[in-house]
C-alpha positions in Angstrom: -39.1 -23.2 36.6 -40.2 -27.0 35.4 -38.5 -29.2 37.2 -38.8 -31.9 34.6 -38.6 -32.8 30.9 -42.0 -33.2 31.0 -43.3 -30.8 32.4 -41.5 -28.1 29.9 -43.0 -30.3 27.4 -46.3 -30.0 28.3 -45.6 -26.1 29.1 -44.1 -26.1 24.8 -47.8 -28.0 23.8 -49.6 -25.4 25.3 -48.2 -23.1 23.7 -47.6 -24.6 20.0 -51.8 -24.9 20.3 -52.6 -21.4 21.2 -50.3 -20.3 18.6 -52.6 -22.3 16.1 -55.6 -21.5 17.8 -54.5 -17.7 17.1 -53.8 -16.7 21.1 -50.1 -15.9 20.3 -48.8 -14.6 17.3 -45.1 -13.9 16.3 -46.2 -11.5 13.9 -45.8 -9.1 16.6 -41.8 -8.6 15.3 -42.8 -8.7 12.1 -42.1 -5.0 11.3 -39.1 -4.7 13.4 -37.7 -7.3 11.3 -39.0 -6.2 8.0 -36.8 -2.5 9.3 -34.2 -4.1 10.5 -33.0 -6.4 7.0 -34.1 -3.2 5.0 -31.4 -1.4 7.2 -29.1 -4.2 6.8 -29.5 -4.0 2.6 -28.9 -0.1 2.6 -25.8 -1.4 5.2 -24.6 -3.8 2.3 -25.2 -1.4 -0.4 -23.1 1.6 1.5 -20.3 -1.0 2.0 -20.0 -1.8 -1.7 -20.0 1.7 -2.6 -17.4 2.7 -0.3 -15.5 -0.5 -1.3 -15.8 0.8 -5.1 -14.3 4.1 -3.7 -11.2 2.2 -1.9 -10.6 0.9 -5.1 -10.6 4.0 -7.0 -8.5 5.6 -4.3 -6.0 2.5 -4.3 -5.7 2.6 -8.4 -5.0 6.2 -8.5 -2.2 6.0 -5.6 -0.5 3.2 -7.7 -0.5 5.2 -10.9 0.3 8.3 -8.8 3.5 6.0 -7.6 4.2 4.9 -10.8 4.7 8.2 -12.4 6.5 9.3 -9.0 8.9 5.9 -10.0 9.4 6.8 -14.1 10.4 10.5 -13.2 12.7 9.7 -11.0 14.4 6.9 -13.4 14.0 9.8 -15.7 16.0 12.3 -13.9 19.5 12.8 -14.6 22.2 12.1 -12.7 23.8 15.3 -10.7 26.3 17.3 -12.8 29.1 17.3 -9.7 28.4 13.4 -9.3 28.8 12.7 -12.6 32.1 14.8 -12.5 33.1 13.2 -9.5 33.1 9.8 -11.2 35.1 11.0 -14.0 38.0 12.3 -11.9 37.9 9.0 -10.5 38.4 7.3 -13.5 34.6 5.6 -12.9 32.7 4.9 -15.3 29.8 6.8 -16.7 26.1 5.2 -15.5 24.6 5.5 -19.2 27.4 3.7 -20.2 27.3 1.0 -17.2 23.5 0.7 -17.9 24.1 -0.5 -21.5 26.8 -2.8 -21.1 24.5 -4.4 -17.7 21.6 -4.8 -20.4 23.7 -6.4 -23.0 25.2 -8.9 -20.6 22.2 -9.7 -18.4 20.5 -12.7 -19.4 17.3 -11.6 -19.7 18.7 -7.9 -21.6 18.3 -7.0 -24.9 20.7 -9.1 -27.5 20.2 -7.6 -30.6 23.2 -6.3 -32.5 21.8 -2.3 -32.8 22.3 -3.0 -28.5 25.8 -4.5 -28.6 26.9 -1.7 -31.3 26.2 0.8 -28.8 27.0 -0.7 -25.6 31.0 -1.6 -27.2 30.9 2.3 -28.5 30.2 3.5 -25.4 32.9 1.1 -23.4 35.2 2.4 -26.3 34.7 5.7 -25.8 35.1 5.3 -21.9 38.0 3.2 -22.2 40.2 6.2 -24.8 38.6 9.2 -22.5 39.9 6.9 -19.4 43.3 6.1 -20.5 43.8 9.7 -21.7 43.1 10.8 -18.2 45.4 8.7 -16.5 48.2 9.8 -19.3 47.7 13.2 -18.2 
């Protein structure tokens, strides 16, 4: 071990001229490190492909879900719930979905809209007071 600056820079000059006098050579890694950033490109390149394949995977999941989330907005409501409700005296949810559109601020306010949401509360309303006459 040098026991002073000096001397380790003297030991570094020695060594920087038998490098240029051809003595050492660092061309001695020189294929390991040609291998080793060819293995790191076929690295990167597997990487983007299997990113490319997350992606695929991730956009067919969300369409999967999506379809999963329209059927099931689709899909009736159950016969005895539906009767249920209408023993109660509730309110139908067809007809609770088009009022809720009509009065939401951002629903639909055309007239075609309001004409069926008012004859669907009508026909609630005379179905609802001839249950309770009965």
């Amino acid at each position: 071990m040098d026991r002073t600056n000096a001397e380790r820079q003297a030991r570094w000059r020695a060594r920087l001229k038998a490098r240029d006098a051809g003595g050492v050579s660092n061309d001695a890694g020189a294929g390991e490190v040609a291998a080793l950033r060819d293995e790191v490109a076929a690295l990167k390149q597997e990487l983007a492909a299997a990113k490319e394949h997350i992606k695929e995977m991730a956009l067919e999941l969300i369409l999967q879900a999506q379809a999963i989330r329209d059927e099931n907005q689709r899909r009736p409501t159950k016969p005895h719930y539906d009767d249920a409700i209408a023993k109660a005296g509730g309110m139908p949810r067809e007809t609770r979905l088009a009022i809720d559109k009509i009065l939401h601020p951002d629903g639909d306010k055309s007239e075609a809209a309001r004409d069926e949401a008012c004859k669907a509360w009508n026909a609630w309303k005379n179905s609802n007071d001839k249950a309770r006459r009965r």
